[in-house]
C-alpha positions, 0 to 999 in steps of 0.5 A, spaced: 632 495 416 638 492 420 636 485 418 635 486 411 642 490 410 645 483 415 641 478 409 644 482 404 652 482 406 651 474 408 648 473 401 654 477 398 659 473 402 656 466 400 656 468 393 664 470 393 665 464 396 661 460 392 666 463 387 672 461 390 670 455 391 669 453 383 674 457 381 678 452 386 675 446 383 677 449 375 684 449 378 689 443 375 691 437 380 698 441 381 694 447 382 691 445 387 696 442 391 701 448 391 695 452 393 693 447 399 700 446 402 701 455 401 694 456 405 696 450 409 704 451 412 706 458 409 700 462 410 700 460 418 707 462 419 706 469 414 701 470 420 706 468 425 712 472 423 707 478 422 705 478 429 711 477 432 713 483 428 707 488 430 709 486 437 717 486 436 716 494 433 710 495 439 715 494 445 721 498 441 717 503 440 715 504 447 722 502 450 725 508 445 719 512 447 721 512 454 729 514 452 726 519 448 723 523 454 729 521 459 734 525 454 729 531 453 729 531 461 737 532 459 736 536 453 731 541 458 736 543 463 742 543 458 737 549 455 736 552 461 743 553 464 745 555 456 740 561 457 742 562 464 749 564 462 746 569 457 741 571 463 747 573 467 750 577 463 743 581 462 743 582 470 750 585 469 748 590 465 741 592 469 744 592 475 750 596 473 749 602 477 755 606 472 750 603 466 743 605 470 747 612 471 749 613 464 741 611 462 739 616 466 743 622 463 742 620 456 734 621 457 736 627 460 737 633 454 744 634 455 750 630 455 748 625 450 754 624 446 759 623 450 755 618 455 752 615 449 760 613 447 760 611 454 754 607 453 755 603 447 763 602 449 760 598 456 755 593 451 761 592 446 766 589 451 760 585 455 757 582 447 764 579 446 765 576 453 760 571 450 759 566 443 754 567 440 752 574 442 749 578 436 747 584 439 746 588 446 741 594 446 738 599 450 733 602 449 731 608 454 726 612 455 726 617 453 725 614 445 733 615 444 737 607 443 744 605 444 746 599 442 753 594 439 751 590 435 757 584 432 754 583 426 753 590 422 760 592 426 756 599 426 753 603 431 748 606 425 744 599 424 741 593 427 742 587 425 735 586 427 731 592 429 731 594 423 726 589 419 719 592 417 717 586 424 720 591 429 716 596 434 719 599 439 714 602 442 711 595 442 717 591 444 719 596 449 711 595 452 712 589 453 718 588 456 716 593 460 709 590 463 713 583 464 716 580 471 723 578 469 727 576 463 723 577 457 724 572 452 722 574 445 723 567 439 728 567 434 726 570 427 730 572 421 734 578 422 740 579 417 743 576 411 750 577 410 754 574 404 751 568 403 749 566 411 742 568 414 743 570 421 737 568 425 736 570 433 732 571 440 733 576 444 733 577 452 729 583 455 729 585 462 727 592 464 732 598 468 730 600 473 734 605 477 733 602 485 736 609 488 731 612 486 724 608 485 719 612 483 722 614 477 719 606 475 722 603 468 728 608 466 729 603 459 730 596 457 737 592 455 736 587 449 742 582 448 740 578 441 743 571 441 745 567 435 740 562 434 746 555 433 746 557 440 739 554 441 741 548 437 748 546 439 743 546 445 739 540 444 742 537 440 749 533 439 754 534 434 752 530 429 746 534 429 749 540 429 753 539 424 749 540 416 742 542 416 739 535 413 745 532 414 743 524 415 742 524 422 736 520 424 733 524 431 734 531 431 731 536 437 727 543 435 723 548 439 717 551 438 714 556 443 707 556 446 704 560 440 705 555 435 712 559 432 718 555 430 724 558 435 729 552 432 729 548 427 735 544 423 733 547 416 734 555 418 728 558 413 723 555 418 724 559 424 719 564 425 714 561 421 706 558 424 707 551 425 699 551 421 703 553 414 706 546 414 699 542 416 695 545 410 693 538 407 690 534 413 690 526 412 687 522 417 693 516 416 698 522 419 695 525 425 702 529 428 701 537 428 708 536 427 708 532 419 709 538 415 714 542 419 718 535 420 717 534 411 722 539 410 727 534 412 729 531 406 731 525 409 725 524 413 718 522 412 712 525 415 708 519 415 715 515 418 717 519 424 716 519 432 715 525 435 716 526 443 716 533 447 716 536 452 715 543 455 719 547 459 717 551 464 721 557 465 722 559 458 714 557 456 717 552 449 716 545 447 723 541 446 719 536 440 724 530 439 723 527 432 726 520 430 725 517 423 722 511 425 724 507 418 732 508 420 730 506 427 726 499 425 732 498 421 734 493 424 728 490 426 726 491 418 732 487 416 730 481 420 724 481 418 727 481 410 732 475 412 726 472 415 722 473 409 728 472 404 728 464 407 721 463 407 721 464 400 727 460 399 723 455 403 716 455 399 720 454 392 724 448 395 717 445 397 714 447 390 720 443 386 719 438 391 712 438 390 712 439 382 718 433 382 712 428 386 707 430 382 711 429 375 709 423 374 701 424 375 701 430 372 703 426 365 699 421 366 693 427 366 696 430 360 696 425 356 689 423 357 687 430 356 691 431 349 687 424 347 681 427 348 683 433 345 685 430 338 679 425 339 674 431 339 678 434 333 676 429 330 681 423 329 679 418 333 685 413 332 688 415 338 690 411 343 692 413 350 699 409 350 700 405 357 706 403 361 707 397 363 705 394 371 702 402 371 695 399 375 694 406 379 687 409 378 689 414 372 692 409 368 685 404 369 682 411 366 686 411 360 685 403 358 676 405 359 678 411 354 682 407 349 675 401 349 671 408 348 675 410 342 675 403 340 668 402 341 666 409 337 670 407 332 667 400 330 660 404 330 663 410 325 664 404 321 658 401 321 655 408 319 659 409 314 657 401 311 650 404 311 650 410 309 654 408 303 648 404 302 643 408 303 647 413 297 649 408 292 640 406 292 640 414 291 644 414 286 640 410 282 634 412 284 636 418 279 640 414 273 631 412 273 631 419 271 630 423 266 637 426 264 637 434 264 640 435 257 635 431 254 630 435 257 634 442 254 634 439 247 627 437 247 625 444 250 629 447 244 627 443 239 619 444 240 622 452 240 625 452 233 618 448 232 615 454 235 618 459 231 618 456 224 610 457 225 611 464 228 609 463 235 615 468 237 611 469 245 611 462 245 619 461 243 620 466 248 617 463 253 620 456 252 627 459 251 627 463 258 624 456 261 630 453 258 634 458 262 631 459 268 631 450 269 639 450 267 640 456 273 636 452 277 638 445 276 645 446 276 649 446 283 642 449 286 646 451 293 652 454 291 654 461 290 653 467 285 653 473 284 648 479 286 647 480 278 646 474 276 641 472 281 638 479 279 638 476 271 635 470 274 629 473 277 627 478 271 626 471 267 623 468 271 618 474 273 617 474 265 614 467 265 611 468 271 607 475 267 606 470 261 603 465 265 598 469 269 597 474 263 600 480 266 595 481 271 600 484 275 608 489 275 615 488 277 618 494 280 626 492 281 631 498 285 638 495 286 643 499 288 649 498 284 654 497 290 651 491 291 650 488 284 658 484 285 656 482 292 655 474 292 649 471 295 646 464 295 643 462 288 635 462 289 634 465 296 629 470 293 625 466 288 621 462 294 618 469 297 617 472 291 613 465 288 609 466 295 607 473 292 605 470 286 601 464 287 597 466 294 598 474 295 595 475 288 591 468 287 584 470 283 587 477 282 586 479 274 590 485 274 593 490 278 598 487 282 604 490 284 611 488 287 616 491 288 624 489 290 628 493 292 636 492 295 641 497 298 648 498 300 648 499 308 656 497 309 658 490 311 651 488 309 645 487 304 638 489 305 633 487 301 626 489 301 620 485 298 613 488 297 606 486 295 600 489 295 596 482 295 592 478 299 597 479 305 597 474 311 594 472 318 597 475 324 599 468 327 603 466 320 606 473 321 609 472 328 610 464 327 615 466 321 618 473 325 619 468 331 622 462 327 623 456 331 625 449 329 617 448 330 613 446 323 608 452 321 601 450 319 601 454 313 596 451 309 600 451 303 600 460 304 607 461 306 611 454 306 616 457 301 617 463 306 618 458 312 624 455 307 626 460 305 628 464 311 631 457 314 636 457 309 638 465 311 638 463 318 643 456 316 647 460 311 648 466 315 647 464 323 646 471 326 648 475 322 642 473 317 636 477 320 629 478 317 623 482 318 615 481 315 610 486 316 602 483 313 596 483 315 589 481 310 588 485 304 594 490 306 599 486 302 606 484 306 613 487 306 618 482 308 625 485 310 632 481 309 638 482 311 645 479 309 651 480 310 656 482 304 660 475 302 
């Protein structure tokens, strides 16, 4: 199988350069110079140049790789002392002893109100003690929750444990199984006016260390201002707009799969699988989707680096778009290009320049030989002098061609106007045509002044059927006149054999001013009468039938006769230039149906059905003229 499937792609590859190959040699001269010095010279230097590029872009592409995640090992402690400010501020707070204390009356029953005042007075000087604090919320055990929040400006409603996604119960489970600060990734949490407000937040357990088996007494929350993360790992020009131009830009994404910062601020929180619905083997990147909601980047264009951080669990990804960092390179390449191409047209002048002279030369031997082929064969190939190159030899042997052809023509001509002007008086030896019309109508008048009308008649149609006949027997006429024609000679053709058979004629009237070529039917319907009905005393039959079938004429004649032998049936079906053994029967046919395929070529067609003592059915068709 393996071999035969070989086989197969050899043979389809040899066909294809077979192909190639001849249309290779169909191209002119010039053609064919231009093509070799292109394969020859531009397309080696293309392979080069193109090379050289992949290469080029390789080593660049490694070299900014290894940039990238230097700058991400930056980037990384820049986020971790960033969150280790905000850390401290939460250590203050659960290790506060006054805090701890006011904790640990509100989950009594009394003294709630004025130790709750306290309380949310505390939160409100630390959340202004530092940019970018949204929120600072205790929420204690006892199920009651004080919090100070810089965004509501209200100690009734959060900006974030308000949204349908917040469980305290949960929340404080978690917070309360964990060891050490607890990280929660960034969501969207209030719209004020037209800004979104997305935040993280930072948990830690209470715990009262005088007094430690009363275990967690209640959980701090400190709610940070996502931009923190942002202005975090990414430089000013990043931070400035959302899809801004800039061409490298850092995000985050936690251990989940959830997007914890992102330059465009409605991708916050979502799974990166959202963005990854569609898989394309040309983009392998779990990052393609969320990076095509930049507008200035291409998923499809873009370099991703990351790098996780330990302390937090999140992945620092670096994006560059690969387009704008090639730029350089990809103007180099066009400017190479650019003279490449400024080469290759210089090369083509040059060339075309060179081959001038050649390519005339050919093309006035083409043009001789094409107005040579249409018929004038005057022509000759005018021949500059002191030209003796190879071209030039050829045209001089085309001219004693032409010349020769001519002479030949001549002497054709000299012959056949010979061999005319001898026909021309073979037939003044003939009788004249009119001499024979007036003595058929002189032994008419004869005819009838002894009363013999039949035979009157009879000698009026012969007159008429030899007129139609004789004058311009090849030219054309109409369906109609042609119908007339037959009925008069079918009238003499009945006297003569004494009616021992019928003629049933059905004509479309459609067809009637159609034209057809004088005497096409009258050969197959003398067929039927001298050998389909030979020997017949009566009972004869023929039928003639012509229909309308749009763009062309179909005729059908039929008989019921002596019909014919299956050889001659298939002899005329299959018409060839080969002669017909006929034995007389079916020679008229044989002409005929000549006729019909020299007049109408393939638009002419025919069919003939017999077989002995069944009659025949011939079927002609002819296009409408």
């Amino acid at each position: 199988m393996q071999g035969s499937a070989l086989n197969k792609s050899l043979l389809s590859s040899k066909k294809k350069h077979n192909l190639l190959f001849r249309r290779f040699k169909k191209m002119s001269f010039k053609f064919k110079l231009l093509f070799s010095f292109i394969f020859v010279s531009i397309i080696p230097i293309l392979v080069v140049q193109s090379i050289s590029y992949y290469n080029t872009t390789k080593t660049m592409k490694a070299n900014v790789d290894e940039l990238i995640r230097l700058s991400l090992v930056q980037t990384k402690k820049n986020l971790d002392t960033k969150l280790a400010s905000y850390t401290d501020i939460l250590r203050q707070i659960y290790m506060d002893d006054e805090i701890i204390d006011l904790v640990n009356e509100i989950n009594q029953e009394s003294g709630n109100a004025i130790k709750t005042s306290l309380l949310r007075d505390k939160l409100s000087k630390l959340a202004n003690s530092k940019d970018g604090i949204r929120s600072i919320a205790i929420l204690c055990k006892s199920g009651k929750t004080i919090f100070y929040d810089t965004l509501t400006a209200s100690s009734i409603e959060s900006s974030w444990m308000n949204s349908k996604n917040f469980s305290r119960n949960s929340y404080y489970a978690d917070v309360a199984k964990s060891k050490g600060a607890f990280i929660l990734p960034a969501s969207f949490a209030i719209q004020l006016g037209n800004k979104k407000y997305y935040l993280f937040h930072i948990a830690n357990t209470i715990v009262d260390f005088n007094n430690m088996e009363k275990g967690t007494v209640g959980i701090v929350v400190i709610s940070i201002d996502e931009d923190i993360l942002f202005k975090a790992i990414n430089d000013e020009d990043s931070v400035k707009l959302e899809n801004s131009g800039v061409e490298s830009v850092n995000f985050i994404v936690d251990n989940n799969g959830f997007v914890v910062s992102f330059p465009k601020k409605n991708c916050i929180g979502t799974d990166l699988t959202k963005y990854n619905l569609v898989k394309s083997p040309r983009i392998n990147n779990k990052y393609s989707g969320l990076i095509k909601e930049l507008s200035n980047y291409s998923s499809s264009s873009v370099i991703t680096n990351e790098l996780q951080d330990e302390k937090t669990g999140w992945i620092i990804v670096n994006a560059v778009n690969q387009s704008y960092l090639f730029s350089k390179v990809h103007m180099a390449q066009n400017l190479t290009i650019i003279f490449g191409v400024v080469a290759l047209l210089f090369s083509i002048i040059i060339i075309v320049y060179l081959t001038r002279n050649f390519s005339i030369s050919i093309d006035k031997i083409l043009r001789a030989m094409k107005t040579a082929q249409e018929g004038e064969l005057s022509v000759q190939v005018e021949l500059d002098e002191g030209d003796e190159d190879e071209l030039s030899k050829v045209a001089a042997r085309f001219n004693k061609m032409i010349f020769k052809i001519n002479k030949l023509l001549e002497e054709v001509k000299n012959a056949t106007f010979k061999q005319k002007e001898a026909e021309i008086r073979a037939l003044e030896a003939q009788i004249n045509p009119h001499f024979l019309y007036n003595t058929l109508d002189a032994i008419n008048w004869m005819a009838i002044e002894k009363e013999e009308h039949e035979i009157s008649n009879m000698l009026k149609t012969l007159a008429q059927i030899l007129r139609y006949s004789i004058n311009k027997s090849n030219t054309i006429v109409s369906m109609r006149e042609e119908i007339e024609w037959l009925k008069q000679y079918l009238y003499l053709q009945q006297t003569r054999f004494n009616y021992s058979f019928e003629c049933y004629m059905n004509v479309d009237e459609k067809v009637m001013d159609s034209s057809v070529h004088k005497l096409l039917f009258q050969p197959f319907i003398e067929n039927v009468i001298i050998h389909g009905f030979e020997g017949l005393k009566k009972g004869g039959i023929i039928k003639i039938e012509a229909r309308d079938m749009g763009e062309c004429i179909q005729i059908l004649i039929k008989d019921n006769g002596k019909g014919m032998k299956e050889e001659l049936v298939e002899a005329l079906n299959t018409l060839d230039d080969k002669p017909i053994e006929t034995n007389g029967s079916g020679l008229g046919i044989s002409n005929a149906l000549t006729r019909i395929k020299m007049y109408y070529e393939e638009k002419g067609a025919w069919k003939i059905t017999s077989s002995p003592g069944q009659g025949t059915s011939i079927y002609l068709q002819i296009p409408k003229l």
